[in-house]
Structures are given as C-alpha cells and as structure tokens.
C-alpha positions as a Python dict, from the first residue, in 0.01 Angstrom:
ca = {
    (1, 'X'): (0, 0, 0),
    (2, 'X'): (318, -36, -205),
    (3, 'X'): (635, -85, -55),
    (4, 'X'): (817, 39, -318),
    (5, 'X'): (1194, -85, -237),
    (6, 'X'): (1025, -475, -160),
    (7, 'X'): (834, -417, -537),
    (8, 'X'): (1163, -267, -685),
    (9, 'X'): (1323, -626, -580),
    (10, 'X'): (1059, -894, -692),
    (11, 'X'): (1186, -911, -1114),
    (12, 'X'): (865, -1076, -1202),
    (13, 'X'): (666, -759, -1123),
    (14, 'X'): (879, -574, -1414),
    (15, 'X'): (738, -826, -1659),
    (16, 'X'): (392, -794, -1563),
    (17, 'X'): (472, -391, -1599),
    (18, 'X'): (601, -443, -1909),
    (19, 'X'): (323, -631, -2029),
    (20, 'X'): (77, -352, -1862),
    (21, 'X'): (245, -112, -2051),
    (22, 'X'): (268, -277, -2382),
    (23, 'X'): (-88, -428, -2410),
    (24, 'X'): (-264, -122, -2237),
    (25, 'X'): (-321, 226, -2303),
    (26, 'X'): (70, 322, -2197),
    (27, 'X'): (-15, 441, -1895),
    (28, 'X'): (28, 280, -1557),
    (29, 'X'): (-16, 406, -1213),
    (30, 'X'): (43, 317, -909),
    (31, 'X'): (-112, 530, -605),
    (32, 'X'): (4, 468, -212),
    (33, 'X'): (322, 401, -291),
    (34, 'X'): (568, 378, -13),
    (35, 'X'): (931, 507, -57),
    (36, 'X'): (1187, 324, 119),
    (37, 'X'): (1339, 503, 393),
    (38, 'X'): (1588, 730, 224),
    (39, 'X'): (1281, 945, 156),
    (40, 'X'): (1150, 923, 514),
    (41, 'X'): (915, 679, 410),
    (42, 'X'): (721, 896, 194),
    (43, 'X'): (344, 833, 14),
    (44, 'X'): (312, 952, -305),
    (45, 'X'): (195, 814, -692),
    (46, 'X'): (407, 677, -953),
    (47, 'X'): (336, 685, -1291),
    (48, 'X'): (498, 497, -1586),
    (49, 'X'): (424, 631, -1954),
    (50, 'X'): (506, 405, -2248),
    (51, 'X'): (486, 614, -2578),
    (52, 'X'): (727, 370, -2797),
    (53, 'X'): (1012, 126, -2739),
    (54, 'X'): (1271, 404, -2688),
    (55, 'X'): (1062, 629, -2520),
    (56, 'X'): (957, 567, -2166),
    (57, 'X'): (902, 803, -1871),
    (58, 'X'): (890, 738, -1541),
    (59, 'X'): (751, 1022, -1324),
    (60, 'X'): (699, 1106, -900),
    (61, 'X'): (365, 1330, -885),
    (62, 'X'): (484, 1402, -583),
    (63, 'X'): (847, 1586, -664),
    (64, 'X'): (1052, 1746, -523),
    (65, 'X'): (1125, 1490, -274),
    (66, 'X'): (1369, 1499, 51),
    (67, 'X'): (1610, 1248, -21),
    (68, 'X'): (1890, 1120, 190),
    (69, 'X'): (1993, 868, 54),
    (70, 'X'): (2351, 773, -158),
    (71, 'X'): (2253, 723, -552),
    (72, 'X'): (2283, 999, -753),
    (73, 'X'): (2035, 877, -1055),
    (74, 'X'): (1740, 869, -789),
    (75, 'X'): (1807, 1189, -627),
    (76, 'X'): (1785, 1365, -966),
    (77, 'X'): (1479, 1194, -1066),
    (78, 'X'): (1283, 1258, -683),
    (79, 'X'): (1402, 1619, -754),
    (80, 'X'): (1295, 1662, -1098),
    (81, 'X'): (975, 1380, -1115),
    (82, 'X'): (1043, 1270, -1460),
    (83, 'X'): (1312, 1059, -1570),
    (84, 'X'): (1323, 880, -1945),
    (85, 'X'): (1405, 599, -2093),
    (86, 'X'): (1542, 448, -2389),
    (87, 'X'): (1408, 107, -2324),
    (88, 'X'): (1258, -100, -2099),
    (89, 'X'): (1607, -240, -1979),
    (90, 'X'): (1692, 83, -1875),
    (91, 'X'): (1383, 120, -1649),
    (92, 'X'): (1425, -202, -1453),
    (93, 'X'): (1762, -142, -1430),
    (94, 'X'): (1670, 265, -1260),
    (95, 'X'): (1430, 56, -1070),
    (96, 'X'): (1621, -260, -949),
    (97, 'X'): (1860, 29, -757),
    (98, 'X'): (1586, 154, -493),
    (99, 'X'): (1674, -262, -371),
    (100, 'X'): (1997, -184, -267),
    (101, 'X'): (1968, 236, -191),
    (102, 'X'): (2074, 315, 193),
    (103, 'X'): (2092, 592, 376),
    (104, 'X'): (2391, 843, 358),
    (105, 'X'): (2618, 848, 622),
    (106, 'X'): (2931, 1064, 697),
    (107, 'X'): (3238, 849, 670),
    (108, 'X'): (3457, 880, 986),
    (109, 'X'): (3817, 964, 986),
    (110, 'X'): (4083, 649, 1066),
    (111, 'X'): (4318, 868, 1204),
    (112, 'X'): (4139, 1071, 1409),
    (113, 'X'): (4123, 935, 1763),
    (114, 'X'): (3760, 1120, 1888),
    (115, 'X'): (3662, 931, 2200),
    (116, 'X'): (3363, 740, 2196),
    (117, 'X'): (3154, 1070, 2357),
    (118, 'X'): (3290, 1221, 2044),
    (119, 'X'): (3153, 975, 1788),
    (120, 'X'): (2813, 970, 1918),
    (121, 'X'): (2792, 1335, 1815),
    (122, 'X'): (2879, 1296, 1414),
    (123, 'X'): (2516, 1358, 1272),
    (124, 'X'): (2384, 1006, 1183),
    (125, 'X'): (2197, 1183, 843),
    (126, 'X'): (2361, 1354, 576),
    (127, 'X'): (2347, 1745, 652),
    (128, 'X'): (2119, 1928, 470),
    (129, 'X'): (2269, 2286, 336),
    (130, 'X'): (2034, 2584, 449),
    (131, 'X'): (1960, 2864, 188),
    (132, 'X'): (1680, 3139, 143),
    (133, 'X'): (1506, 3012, -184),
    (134, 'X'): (1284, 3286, -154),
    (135, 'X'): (1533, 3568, -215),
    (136, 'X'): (1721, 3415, -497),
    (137, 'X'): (1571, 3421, -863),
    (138, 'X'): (1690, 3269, -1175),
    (139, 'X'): (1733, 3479, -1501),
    (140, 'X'): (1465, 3496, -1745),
    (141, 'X'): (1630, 3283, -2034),
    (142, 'X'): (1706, 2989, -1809),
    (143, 'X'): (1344, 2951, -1631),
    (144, 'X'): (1244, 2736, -1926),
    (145, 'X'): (914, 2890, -1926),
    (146, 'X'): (784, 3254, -2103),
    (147, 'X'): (576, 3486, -1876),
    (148, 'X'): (382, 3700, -2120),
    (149, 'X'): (135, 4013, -2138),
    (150, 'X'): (-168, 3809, -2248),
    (151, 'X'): (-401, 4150, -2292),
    (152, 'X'): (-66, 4304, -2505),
    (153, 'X'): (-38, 3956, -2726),
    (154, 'X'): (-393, 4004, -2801),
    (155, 'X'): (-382, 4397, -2870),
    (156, 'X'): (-37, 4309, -3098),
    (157, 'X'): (-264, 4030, -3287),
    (158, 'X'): (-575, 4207, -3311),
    (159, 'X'): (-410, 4460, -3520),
    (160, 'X'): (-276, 4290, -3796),
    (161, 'X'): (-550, 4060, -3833),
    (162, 'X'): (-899, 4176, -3895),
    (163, 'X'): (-1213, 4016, -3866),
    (164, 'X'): (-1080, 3715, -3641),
    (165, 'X'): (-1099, 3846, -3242),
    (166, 'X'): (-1303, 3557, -3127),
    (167, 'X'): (-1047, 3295, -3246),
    (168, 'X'): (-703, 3491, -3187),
    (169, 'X'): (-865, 3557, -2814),
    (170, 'X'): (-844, 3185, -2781),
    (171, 'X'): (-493, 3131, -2946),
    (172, 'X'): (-393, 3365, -2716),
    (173, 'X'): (-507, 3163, -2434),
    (174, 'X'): (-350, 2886, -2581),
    (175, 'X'): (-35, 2997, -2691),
    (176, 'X'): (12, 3186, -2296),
    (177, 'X'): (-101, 2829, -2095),
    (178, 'X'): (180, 2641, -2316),
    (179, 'X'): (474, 2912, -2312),
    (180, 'X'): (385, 2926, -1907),
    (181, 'X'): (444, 2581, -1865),
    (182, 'X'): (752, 2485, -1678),
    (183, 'X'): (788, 2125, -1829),
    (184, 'X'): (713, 2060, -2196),
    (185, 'X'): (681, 1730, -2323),
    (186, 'X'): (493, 1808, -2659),
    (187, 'X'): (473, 2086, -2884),
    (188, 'X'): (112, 2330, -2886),
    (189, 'X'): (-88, 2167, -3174),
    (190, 'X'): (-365, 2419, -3343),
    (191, 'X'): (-588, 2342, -3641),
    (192, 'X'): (-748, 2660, -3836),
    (193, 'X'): (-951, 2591, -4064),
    (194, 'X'): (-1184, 2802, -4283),
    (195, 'X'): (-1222, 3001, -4569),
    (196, 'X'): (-895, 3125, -4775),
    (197, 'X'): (-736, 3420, -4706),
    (198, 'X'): (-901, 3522, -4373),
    (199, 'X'): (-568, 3512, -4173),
    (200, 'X'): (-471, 3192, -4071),
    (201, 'X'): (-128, 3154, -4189),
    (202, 'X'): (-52, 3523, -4148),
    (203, 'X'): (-152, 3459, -3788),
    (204, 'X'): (127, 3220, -3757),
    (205, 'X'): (383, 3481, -3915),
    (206, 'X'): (262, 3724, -3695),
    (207, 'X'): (254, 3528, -3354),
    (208, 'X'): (668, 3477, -3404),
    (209, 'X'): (693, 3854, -3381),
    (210, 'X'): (445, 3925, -3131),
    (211, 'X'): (589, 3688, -2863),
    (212, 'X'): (957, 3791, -2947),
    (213, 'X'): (871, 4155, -2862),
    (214, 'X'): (781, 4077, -2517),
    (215, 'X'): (1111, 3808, -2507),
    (216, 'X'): (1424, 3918, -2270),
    (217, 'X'): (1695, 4066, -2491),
    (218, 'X'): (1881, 3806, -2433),
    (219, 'X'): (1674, 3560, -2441),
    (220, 'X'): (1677, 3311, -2766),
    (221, 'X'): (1397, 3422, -3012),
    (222, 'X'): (1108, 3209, -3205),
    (223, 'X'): (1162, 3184, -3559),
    (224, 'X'): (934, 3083, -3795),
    (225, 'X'): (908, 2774, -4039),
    (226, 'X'): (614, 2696, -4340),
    (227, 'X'): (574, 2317, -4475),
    (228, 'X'): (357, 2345, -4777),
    (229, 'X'): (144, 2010, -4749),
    (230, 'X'): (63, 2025, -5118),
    (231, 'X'): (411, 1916, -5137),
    (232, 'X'): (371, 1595, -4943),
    (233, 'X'): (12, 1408, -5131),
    (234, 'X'): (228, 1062, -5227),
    (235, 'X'): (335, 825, -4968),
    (236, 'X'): (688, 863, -5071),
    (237, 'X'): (714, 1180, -4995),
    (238, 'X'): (734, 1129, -4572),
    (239, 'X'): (1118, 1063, -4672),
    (240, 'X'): (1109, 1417, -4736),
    (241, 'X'): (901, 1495, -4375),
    (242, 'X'): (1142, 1305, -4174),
    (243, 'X'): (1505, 1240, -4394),
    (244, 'X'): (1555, 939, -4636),
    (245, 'X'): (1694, 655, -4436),
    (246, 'X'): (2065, 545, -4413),
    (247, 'X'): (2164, 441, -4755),
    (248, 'X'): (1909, 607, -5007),
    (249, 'X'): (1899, 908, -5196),
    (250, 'X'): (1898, 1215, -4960),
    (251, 'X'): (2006, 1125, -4685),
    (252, 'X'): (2184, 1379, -4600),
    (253, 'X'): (1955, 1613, -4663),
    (254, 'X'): (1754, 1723, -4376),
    (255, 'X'): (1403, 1762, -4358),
    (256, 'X'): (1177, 2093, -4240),
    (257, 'X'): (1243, 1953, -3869),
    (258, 'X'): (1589, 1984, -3869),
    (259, 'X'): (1612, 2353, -3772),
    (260, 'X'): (1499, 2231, -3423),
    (261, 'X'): (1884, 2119, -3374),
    (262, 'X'): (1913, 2470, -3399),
    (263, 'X'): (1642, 2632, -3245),
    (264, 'X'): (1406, 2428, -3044),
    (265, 'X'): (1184, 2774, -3045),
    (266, 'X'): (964, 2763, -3371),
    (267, 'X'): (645, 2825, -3482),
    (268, 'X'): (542, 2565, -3747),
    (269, 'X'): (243, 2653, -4019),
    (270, 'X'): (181, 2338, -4135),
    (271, 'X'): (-19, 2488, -4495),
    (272, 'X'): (-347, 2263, -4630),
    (273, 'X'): (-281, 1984, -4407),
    (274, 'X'): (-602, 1785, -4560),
    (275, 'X'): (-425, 1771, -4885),
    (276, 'X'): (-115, 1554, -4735),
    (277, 'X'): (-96, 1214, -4794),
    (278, 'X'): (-277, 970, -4500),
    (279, 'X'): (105, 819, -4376),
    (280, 'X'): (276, 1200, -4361),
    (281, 'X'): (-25, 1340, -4171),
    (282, 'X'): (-24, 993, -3954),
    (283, 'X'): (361, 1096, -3911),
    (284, 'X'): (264, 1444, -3782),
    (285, 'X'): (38, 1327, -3545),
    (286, 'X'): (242, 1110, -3394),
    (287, 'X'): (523, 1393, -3345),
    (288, 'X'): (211, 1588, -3193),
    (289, 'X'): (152, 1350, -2901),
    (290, 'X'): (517, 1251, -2846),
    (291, 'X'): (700, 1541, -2862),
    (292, 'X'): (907, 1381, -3150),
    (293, 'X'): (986, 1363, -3460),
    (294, 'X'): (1153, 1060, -3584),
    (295, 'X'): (1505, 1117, -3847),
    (296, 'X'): (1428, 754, -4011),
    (297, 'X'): (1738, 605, -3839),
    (298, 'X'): (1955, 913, -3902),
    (299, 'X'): (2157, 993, -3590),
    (300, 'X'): (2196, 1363, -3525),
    (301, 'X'): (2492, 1536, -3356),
    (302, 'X'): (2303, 1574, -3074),
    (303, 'X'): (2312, 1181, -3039),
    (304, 'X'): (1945, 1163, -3077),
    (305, 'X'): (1740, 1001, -3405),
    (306, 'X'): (1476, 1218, -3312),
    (307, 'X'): (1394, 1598, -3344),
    (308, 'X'): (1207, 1759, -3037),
    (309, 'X'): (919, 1945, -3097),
    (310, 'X'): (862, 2004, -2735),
    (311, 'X'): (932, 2402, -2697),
    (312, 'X'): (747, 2435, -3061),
    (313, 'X'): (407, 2576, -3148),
    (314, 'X'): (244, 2390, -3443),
    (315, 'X'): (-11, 2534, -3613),
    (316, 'X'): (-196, 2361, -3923),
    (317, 'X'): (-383, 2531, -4153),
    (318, 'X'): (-689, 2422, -4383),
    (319, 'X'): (-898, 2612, -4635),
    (320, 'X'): (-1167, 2317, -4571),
    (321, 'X'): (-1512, 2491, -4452),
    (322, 'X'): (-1784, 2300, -4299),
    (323, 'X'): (-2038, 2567, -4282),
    (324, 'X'): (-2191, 2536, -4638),
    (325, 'X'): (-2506, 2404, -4678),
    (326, 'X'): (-2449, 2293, -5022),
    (327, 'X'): (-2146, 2027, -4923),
    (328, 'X'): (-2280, 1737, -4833),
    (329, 'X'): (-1932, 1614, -4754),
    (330, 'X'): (-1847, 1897, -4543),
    (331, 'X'): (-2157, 2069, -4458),
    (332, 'X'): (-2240, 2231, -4156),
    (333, 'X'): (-2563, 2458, -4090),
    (334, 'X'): (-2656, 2689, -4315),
    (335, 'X'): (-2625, 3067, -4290),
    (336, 'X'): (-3009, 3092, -4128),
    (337, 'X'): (-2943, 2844, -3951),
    (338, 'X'): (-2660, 3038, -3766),
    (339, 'X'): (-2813, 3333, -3738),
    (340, 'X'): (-3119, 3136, -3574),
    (341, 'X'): (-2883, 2997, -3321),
    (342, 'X'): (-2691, 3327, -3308),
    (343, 'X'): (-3033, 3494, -3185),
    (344, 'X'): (-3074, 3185, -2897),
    (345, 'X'): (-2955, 3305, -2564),
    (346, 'X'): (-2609, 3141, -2419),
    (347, 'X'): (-2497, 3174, -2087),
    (348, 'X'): (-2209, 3343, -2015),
    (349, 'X'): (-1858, 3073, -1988),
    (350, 'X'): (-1539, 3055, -1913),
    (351, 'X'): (-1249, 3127, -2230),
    (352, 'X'): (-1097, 2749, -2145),
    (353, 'X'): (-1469, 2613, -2170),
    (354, 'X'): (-1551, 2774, -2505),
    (355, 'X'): (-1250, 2653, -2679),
    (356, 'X'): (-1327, 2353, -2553),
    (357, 'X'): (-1686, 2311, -2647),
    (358, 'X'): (-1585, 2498, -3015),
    (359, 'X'): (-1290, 2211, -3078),
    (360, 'X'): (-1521, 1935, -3001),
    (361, 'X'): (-1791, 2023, -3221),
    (362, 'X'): (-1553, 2132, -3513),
    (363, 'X'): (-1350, 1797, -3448),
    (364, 'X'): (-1740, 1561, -3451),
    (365, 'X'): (-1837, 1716, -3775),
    (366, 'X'): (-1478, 1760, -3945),
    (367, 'X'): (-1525, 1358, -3898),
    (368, 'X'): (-1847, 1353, -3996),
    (369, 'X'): (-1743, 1505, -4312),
    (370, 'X'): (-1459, 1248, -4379),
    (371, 'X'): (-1252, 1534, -4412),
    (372, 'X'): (-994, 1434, -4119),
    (373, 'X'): (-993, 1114, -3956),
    (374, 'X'): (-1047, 1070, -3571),
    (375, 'X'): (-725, 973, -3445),
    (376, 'X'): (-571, 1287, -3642),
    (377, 'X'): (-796, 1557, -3482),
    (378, 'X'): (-794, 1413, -3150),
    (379, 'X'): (-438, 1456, -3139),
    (380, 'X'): (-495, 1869, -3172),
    (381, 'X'): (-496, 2065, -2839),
    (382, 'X'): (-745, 2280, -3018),
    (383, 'X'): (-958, 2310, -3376),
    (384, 'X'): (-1074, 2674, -3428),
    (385, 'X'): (-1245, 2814, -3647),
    (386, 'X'): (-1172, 3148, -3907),
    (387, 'X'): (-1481, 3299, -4054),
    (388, 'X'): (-1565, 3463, -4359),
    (389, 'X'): (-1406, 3818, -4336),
    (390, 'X'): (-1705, 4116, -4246),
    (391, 'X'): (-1722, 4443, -4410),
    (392, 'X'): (-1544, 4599, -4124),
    (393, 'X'): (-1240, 4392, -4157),
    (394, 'X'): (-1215, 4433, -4535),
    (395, 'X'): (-1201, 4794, -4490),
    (396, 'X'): (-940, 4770, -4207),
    (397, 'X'): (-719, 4543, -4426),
    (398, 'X'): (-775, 4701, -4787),
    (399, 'X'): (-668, 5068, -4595),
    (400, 'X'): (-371, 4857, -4392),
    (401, 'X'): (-254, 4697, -4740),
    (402, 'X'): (-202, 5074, -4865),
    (403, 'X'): (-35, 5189, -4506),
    (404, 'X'): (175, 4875, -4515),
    (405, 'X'): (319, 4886, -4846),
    (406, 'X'): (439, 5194, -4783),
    (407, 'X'): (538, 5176, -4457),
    (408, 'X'): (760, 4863, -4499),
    (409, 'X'): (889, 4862, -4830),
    (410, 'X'): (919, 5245, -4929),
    (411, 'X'): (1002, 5373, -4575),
    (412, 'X'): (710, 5656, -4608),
    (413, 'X'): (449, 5732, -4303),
    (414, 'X'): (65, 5794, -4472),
    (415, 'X'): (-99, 6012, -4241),
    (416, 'X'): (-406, 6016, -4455),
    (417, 'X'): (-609, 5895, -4739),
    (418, 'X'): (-877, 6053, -4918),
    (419, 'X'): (-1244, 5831, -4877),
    (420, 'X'): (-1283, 5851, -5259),
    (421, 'X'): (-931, 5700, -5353),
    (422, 'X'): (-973, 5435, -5072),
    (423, 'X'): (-1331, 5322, -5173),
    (424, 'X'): (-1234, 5269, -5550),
    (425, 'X'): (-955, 5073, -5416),
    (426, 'X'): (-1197, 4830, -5197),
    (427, 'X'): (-1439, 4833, -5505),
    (428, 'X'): (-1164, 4698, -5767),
    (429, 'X'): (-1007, 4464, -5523),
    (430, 'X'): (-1382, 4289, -5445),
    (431, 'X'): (-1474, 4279, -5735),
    (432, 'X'): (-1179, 4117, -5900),
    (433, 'X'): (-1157, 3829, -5573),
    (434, 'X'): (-1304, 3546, -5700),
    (435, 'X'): (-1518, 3296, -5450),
    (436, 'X'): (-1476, 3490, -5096),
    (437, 'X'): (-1288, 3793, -5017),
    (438, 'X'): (-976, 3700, -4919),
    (439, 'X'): (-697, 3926, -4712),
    (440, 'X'): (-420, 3811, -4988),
    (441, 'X'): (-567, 4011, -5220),
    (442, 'X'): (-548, 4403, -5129),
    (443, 'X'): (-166, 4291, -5060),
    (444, 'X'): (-111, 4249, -5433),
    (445, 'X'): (-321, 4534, -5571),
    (446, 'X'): (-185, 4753, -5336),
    (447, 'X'): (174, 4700, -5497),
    (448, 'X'): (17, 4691, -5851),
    (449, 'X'): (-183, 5044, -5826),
    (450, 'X'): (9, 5247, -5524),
    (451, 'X'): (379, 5096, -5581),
    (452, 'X'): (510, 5310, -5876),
    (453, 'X'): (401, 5634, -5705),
    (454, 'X'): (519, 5543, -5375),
    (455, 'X'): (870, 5411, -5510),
    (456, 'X'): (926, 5751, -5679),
    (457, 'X'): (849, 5949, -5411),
    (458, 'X'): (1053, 5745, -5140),
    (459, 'X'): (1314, 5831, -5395),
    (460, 'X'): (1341, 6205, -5352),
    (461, 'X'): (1237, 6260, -4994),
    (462, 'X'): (1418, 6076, -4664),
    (463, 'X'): (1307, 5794, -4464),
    (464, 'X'): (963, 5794, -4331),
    (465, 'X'): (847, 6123, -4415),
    (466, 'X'): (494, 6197, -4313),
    (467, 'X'): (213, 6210, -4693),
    (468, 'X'): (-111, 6258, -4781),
    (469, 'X'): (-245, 6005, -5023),
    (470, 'X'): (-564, 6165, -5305),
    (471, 'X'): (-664, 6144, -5662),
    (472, 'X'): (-821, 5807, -5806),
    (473, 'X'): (-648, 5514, -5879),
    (474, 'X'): (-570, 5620, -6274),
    (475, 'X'): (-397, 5956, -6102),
    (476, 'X'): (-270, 5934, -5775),
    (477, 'X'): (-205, 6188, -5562),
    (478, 'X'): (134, 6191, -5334),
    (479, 'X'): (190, 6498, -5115),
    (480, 'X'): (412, 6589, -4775),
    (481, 'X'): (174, 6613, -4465),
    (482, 'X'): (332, 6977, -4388),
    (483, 'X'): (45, 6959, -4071),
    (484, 'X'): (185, 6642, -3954),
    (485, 'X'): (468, 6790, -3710),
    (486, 'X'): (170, 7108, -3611),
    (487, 'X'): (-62, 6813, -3528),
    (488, 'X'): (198, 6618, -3305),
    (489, 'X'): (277, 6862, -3089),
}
C-alpha cells in the first residue's frame, strides 16, 4: 500500500516518476494509495498523465473526496480529480505539500475566557456546512455538458442527407456520448471517407444546426469552421495551421484555430485530409489526442500558446474509397464480393460494437492501402464509411435541390411537382455527373434550370406563397397552389 503523504516526502521518488513518465507510455498509476489523514485516510488510485513538457495531469479516480484539511490547491484538486500542469516542477511542488498538510482546526479566541469545560466542546474538525444537493440544479449553460434528443438529432440528419442512415446513426451516437460528457479533455475526432459528393461535408454543416436547435436559448451556440487541406500539401504551409512563429512573416495573423479564443464550440470539417502534407496532418493528430493546438510560441490573450480543441467536434473528410476492386493501392472487395457477404447472416450487436468493429476494419485496410499512416488513424475516435448514393436517395435529393432552392433563396413553398418535369430533371443531372453521382450536383442545376422562373415569380407574389411546379425543363410551369389553404384545414 502507498502511504501517500510518506511518498509525497521521499524527493527521489519524483525522479524515478519523472523518468516513468518520460521513458514510458505517459501514463503512470498507482492503485492502494493511502491519503494522509486529512482525507480520513482514504484508498483510492492516482494517476499521472504526461502528454508533453507543459502538459501534465494529475488525476484522483476516486473524486470527490472529503477533505479536512487546510490547503486550498488540494482541496480543489480532491474535489475536482484532475489538476494540470505546466511542468514537472509544478507537480512535485503540488505534491511535496501533502508532506506538510494538517488537519483544520478552529482557532480559539485570546480574549475569550471559556473555562476549560468550555474548550473541550469547540469541535476538534472543521464543520462541515449541510445542504440538500438533491433539490438544487444548475442552469443548462453552466453544466458543461449538452443533454440531447438522440432519436430527434437523427430524424433532423436523416432529412437532409439521403442515402447515409447507417453512418449518421453512428455519428449520432458519437456526437451524443461526447456532448454528454461532463469533462472534456480532447475534441470528437471523425474520419468520412468515401465517394464525392455523398454528404460528408454537408453532414458537418448540417450537424452545427441540428445540435443548436435543441441548445438552451441562452446557451452559447456551435458554429461552424472548413480548412481546405488542398491548401496545406508543402511542409511550409503548417505556419499557416498553427501561426508563423515570433519574428516571421505572419505572425500576427491567426490561423483556422484561432476562433476557439472565441468560441470553444465548433465543428471543424477538415476537407481531403489525405491530400495534406505528412507534418500538418502529424500536427492535427497531435491536437486530436491532446486537446491542443499549439500557436508556434505565440502567446494568446488568454495567456495560453495553445488553442483548446476540447469542447470541439472534428470531423475530416476524404474522397479516398477503398472498395474498388481495380485499386490495388486502395482496394477493398469487390462489388460481388459485398453482396456475397451482404447475403451471410450476422448476428444482431450493439450500435457502440458496430462502430467499433466498422473503424477497425476501415482503419487495417486504409493502412494497408498506404493511404493514411497508423499513428494518424489510430488517433480517430471513429473511421466511417459513406457509400455510393442509391436510387432512392438521388431521387430524394434531386426533388430536395428543387424544394430547397426555392424555399431558401426565393422565399416560395412548392407544394408539388409534376413526375414528368422532375424525372427530366434527374435524367439531365445523371447524365451530365461525371464518375459517381454526386449530391453537389442537382444543387447547381437546380439554380441553372428552376432559378430564373422562381426569381420572377418570388418577385410579384409575397413571402412563401404556396406553387405548383409543371411543364418540362425548356418551359416551366409556375402556378399558386389555390388548394393549398382547402387542403390544410
């Protein structure tokens, strides 16, 4: 057993923990560890984490603990069970004070002239104030946690994206374990990958507004950030990632992490992550496990030289597939192949277990591929995949492209559209896609074929009146829905 206040006192044990820490994986525990009597001679398990020189944590698996004792720095940390560090001087210095900690007692009063009876009665322990935690709640925006509808994030997802159920069922999981969490220490890390133009960006842009619907009102909102990797392919360019260092060109200007300082609530799509250069996606990986980002020795106002990423959802995006039989370099099985296994009975699992079997096979053959190396994807919470977009969905998003466009940028409601009108419009779009159907697409035709109309009619009518959408594409057909107000009564 460890008697923690006689290990807190022997200095030579701090260099072989230092050493542990250093030459090891960073972690270190220590289990049957007992606290010195200002917390009643407690057993619990300490734990020291060692992430980088300036960043160590010391944590109390046990927390909250009942502490009597007279130093403020160890009551906060037996309270909260994590406590950091911006070096290792700091730690032994923390842990050099549980040597000298006593227990509290009341101080008596000079002047008063109690008898001795009297003394004997002054409690000998520091009171202990009595409340009802029960009955007291804290408001929403201070919890430091998000309690969502999980079935109403999926509904919300499910329809704007088509086609991609499986997968958003899982970031949904995902995304409602992290914002549950009460302690953060590292941001939510999510690879898609897949074909282009099946939804995986636009599932980032959507998430933002689908989690601030459900937010308190006043409760601080997500916002969303892109970083175009395509951007970053030359060594050089992590300057750009992270803020030139003190002295060269650019300094001042901040990099894509900066908003944190802001915000510490965003959703990152990190865009074609294979094609960044090996030292900015090293960079990003490291801010994945840490929960940083370094500012390459800028100091912030904040007095940091870090940003935190630790409230932040990160999801990277890559148009790599590994599901063609024809790459050797990425290929996966071929379409038989899948429906083979498709056909093969699998037991029925658990959400948690499927992500996790789906991430580990995705990460073994996105290395097998030499498409991502190791380290990288084992630094993603999970790697999911988007498919290739079925009929079903193409529908669904060639008709929402129409309803959209109208909806949103000429303030008109379509009730209906003809089958004939609709069908020539999914026609033209697939067969001017080249490679696979993509959902970018039937946004741009859309604008190109139904804009002009649209415009002109938004023009002489007000906001959001109800239409009925005919013709063919050459002449189309705009007319009021006179049935619509009949029909919604």
């Amino acid at each position: 057993m460890f008697i923690w206040k006689q290990m807190c006192q022997n200095a030579r044990r701090f260099d072989e923990l230092h050493e542990e820490l250093i030459s090891g994986s960073g972690r270190y525990i220590l289990e049957d560890v007992q606290l010195p009597d200002t917390c009643r001679n407690l057993i619990c398990t300490i734990e020291f984490r060692y992430y980088a020189p300036d960043q160590i944590i010391l944590y109390c698996l046990e927390a909250p603990v009942d502490y009597v004792g007279t130093n403020p720095q160890i009551a906060r940390w037996l309270w909260e069970g994590k406590k950091e560090f911006g070096s290792f001087h700091e730690l032994t210095s923390f842990l050099l004070q549980f040597g000298t900690d006593s227990v509290y007692r009341e101080p008596r009063d000079a002047t008063s002239e109690q008898s001795q009876d009297e003394q004997s009665l002054l409690p000998q322990e520091r009171p202990r104030m009595r409340y009802d935690g029960d009955a007291l709640t804290v408001p929403d925006p201070y919890k430091g946690y998000i309690r969502l509808d999980k079935e109403r994030l999926y509904e919300d997802l499910t329809s704007e994206i088509f086609g991609q159920e499986s997968v958003l069922e899982m970031i949904v999981h995902e995304v409602y374990c992290f914002l549950g969490m009460k302690g953060k220490d590292r941001p939510l890390s999510l690879l898609l990958y897949g074909t282009s133009g099946t939804g995986k960006t636009e599932t980032a842009v959507q998430l933002v507004e689908m989690i601030n619907r459900q937010l308190p009102k006043d409760a601080q909102r997500y916002i969303y950030r892109d970083i175009d990797c395509t951007h970053f392919t030359h060594q050089g360019d992590i300057s750009r990632l992270t803020g030139a260092a003190p002295g060269f060109v650019g300094h001042d200007e901040d990099g894509p992490f900066a908003i944190t300082e802001d915000n510490p609530y965003v959703v990152f799509a990190i865009n074609e992550v294979e094609k960044a250069h090996s030292e900015v996606a090293t960079a990003l990986m490291e801010a994945m496990d840490t929960g940083r980002m370094a500012t390459n020795g800028k100091t912030l106002p904040s007095g940091r030289n870090y940003y935190s990423l630790s409230n932040c959802i990160v999801i990277f995006t890559s148009n790599i597939t590994i599901d063609d039989a024809k790459s050797k370099r990425l290929g996966f099985s071929d379409a038989n192949e899948e429906a083979a296994c498709a056909q093969e009975p699998i037991e029925e699992e658990s959400l948690a277990l499927r992500i996790i079997r789906e991430s580990n096979a995705a990460k073994e053959k996105l290395v097998e591929a030499g498409a991502f190396r190791k380290e990288v994807l084992g630094r993603m919470t999970a790697v999911l995949k988007f498919s290739k977009l079925s009929g079903e969905a193409i529908i669904r998003i060639c008709a929402k492209s129409i309803e959209n466009l109208a909806f949103k940028n000429c303030k008109l409601c379509i009730t209906e559209i003809d089958t004939p009108i609709l069908q020539e419009f999914i026609d033209v779009v697939a067969a001017n896609s080249t490679g696979s159907f993509g959902a970018r697409n039937p946004k741009l035709f859309a604008g190109s074929y139904f804009g002009e109309k649209l415009i002109e009619f938004s023009h002489k009518h007000p906001d959001y009146t109800p239409i009925r959408v005919s013709g063919s594409l050459d002449d189309i057909c705009i007319d009021l829905d006179e049935t619509y107000d009949d029909l919604s009564e």
